[in-house]
N, C-alpha and C positions, 0 to 999 in steps of 0.2 A: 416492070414497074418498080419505080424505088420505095424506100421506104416513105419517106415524107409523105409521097402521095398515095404510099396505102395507112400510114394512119391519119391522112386526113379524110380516106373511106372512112376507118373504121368510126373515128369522131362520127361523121356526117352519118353512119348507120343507127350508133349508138344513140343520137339526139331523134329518131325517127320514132324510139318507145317511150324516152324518156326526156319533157323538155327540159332544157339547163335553166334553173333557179338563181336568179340574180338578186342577191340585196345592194340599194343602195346605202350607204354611208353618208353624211353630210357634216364636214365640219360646217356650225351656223353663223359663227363667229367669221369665217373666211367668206363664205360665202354672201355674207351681208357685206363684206368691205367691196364684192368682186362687183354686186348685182348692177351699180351704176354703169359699170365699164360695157358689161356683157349685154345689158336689158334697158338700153338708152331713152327706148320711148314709153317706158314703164315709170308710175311713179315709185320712188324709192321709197317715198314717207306714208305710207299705204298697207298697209298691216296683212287687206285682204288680198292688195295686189301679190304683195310680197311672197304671202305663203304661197297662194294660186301659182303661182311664177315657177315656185321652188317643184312645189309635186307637179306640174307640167315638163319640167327638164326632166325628172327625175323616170316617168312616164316615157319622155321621147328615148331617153338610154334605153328603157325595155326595149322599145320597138327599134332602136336601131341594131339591140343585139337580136331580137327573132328569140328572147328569152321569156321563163313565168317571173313574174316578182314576185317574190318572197315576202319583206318587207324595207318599207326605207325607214333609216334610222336617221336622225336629225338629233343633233348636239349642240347642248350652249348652257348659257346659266343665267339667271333669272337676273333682273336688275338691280342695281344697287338703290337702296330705300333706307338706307343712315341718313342721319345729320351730322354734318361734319361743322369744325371749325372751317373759313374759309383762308386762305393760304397768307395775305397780306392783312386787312380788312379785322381780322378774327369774328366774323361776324357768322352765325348760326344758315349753313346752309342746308338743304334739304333736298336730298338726290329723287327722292319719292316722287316731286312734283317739277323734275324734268324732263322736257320731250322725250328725250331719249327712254327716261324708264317706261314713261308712258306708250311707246310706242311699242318700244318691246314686251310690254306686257299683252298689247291689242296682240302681239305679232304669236308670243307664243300659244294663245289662248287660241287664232284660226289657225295656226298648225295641229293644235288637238284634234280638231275637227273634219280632218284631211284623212281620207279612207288610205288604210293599210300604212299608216304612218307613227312611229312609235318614238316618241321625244323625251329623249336622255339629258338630265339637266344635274351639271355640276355644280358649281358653286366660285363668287369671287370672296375673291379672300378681305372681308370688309378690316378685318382687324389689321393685316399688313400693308395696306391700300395710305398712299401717302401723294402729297400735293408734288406733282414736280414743273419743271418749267420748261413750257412751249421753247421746240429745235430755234424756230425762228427768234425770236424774242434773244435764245441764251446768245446766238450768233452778233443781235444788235449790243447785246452788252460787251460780248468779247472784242467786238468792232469798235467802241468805244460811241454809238448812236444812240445807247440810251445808257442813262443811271441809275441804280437801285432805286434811288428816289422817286424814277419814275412807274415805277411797276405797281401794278396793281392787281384785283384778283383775278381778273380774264384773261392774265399769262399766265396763268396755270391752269393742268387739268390732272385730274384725280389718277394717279396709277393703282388699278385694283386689279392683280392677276386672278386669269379662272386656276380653279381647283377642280380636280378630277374630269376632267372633260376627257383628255388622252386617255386617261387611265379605262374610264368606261366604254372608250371607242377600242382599245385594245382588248379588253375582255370581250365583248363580245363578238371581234374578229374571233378572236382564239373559239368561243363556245360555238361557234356557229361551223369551224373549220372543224373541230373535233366530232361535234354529232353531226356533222356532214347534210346540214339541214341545208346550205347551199351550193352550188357549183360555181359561183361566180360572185363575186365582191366590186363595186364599182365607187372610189372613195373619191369625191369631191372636196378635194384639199388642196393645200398647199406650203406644205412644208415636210418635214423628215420626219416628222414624229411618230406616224405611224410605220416606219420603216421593219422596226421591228415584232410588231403585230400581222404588216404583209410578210414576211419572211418567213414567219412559222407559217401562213396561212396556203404560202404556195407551197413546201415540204411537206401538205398533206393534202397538196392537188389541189387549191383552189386557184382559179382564175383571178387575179388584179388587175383592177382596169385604174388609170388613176385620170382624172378632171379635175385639170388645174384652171379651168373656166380661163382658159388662153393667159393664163399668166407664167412665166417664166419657169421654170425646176433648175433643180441643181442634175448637171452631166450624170452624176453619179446616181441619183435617183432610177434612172433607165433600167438598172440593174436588179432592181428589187422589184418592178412591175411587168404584167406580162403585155403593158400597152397603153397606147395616148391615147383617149376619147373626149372631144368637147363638142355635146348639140348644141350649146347655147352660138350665138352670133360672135363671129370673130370682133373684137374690138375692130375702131378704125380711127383713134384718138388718144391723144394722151392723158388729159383730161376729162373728169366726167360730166354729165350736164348735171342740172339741179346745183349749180353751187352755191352755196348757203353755208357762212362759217359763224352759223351760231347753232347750227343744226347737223348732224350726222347718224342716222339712225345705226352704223356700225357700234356705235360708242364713243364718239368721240365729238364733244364742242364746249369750244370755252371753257370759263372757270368749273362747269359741270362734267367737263368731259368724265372718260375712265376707258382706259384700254382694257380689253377683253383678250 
């Protein structure tokens, strides 16, 4: 018998007294950009669909690893609810009473309600949050199709970066890795940022599983997880349905927009 397949006895002995404890992790931010692609005949703009949807993937991961949950962690930051000047116009806008804040606010409030779900809320940075100008739009101006003179304030949308969201998703990899409260980590992201939170998190034995909800990783990524897992529904589109460009419950429409 080699070794590989006597420690995958011993794994498979060891899991017979003690089952493996998975937390999920959620970036919310990504995962609200992904839900159209992945969850097509879902409404996006639906607060209770959305959460429902979330702790159901999050459910199907348990059961496809044959693991206990622990618990899922869910990340994001509350909505923006300034009044700003508007970008052309200078005219008194109000974030408070846009879809988007409204929706996120239905959205985090059925996530509280969500059993064994524990919601980590950073913050957007309102004081460094500045108007900038729609890709499309600066392309018409470089192209020479439109003139300054023609803009107005729905070629802009508000840039307000989160604060502390990684920070809190890295802490509590780390605390969860050190008191050894689980055996398994399943991070529904995408991007590198938690790189180095999974990195300590396997040097002290914990399992990475990462769900990039079918969306693309960097090569180099491979190397920091111990694996690909995606329940949700493979994409079969480029585009998502529901489109509607005055509305995007990720954070982003029109002169209201705001990237997260």
């Amino acid at each position: 018998m080699d070794i590989e397949q006597r420690l995958d006895d011993l794994t498979r002995a060891i899991q017979q007294f003690r089952s493996t404890r998975t937390a999920i992790v959620i970036d919310g931010s990504f995962f609200l950009k992904r839900f159209r692609y992945v969850f097509p005949d879902r409404n996006p703009f639906d607060a209770e669909t959305v959460a429902r949807t979330m702790h159901e993937m999050a459910l199907k991961h348990i059961e496809a690893q044959g693991s206990q949950l622990y618990r899922i962690f869910y990340y994001d930051c509350p909505p923006l609810t300034v009044t700003v000047e508007s970008a052309i116009s200078k005219n008194s806008f109000d974030f408070s009473q846009t879809k988007t804040a409204q929706f996120r606010t239905r959205l985090l409030n059925e996530i509280k309600k969500k059993r064994k779900v524990a919601l980590r809320l950073g913050r957007l940075d309102e004081n460094g949050g500045q108007w900038k100008m729609k890709g499309p739009i600066l392309r018409q101006l470089l192209e020479g199709e439109l003139s300054f003179q023609d803009l107005n304030d729905t070629d802009f949308e508000f840039d307000a970066r989160q604060k502390g969201v990684d920070m809190r998703i890295g802490l509590d990899i780390a605390s969860m890795a050190y008191k050894r409260q689980v055996d398994q980590i399943i991070l529904i992201a995408g991007d590198s940022d938690f790189v180095p939170a999974a990195k300590m998190a396997r040097r002290e034995g914990i399992d990475i599983i990462l769900d990039p909800l079918w969306a693309p990783i960097q090569a180099d990524l491979n190397e920091h997880i111990d694996g690909l897992q995606s329940v949700a529904p493979r994409p079969t589109y480029n585009k998502p349905p529901y489109p509607n460009a005055n509305y995007n419950p990720s954070g982003n429409y029109n002169q209201s927009s705001y990237n997260t």
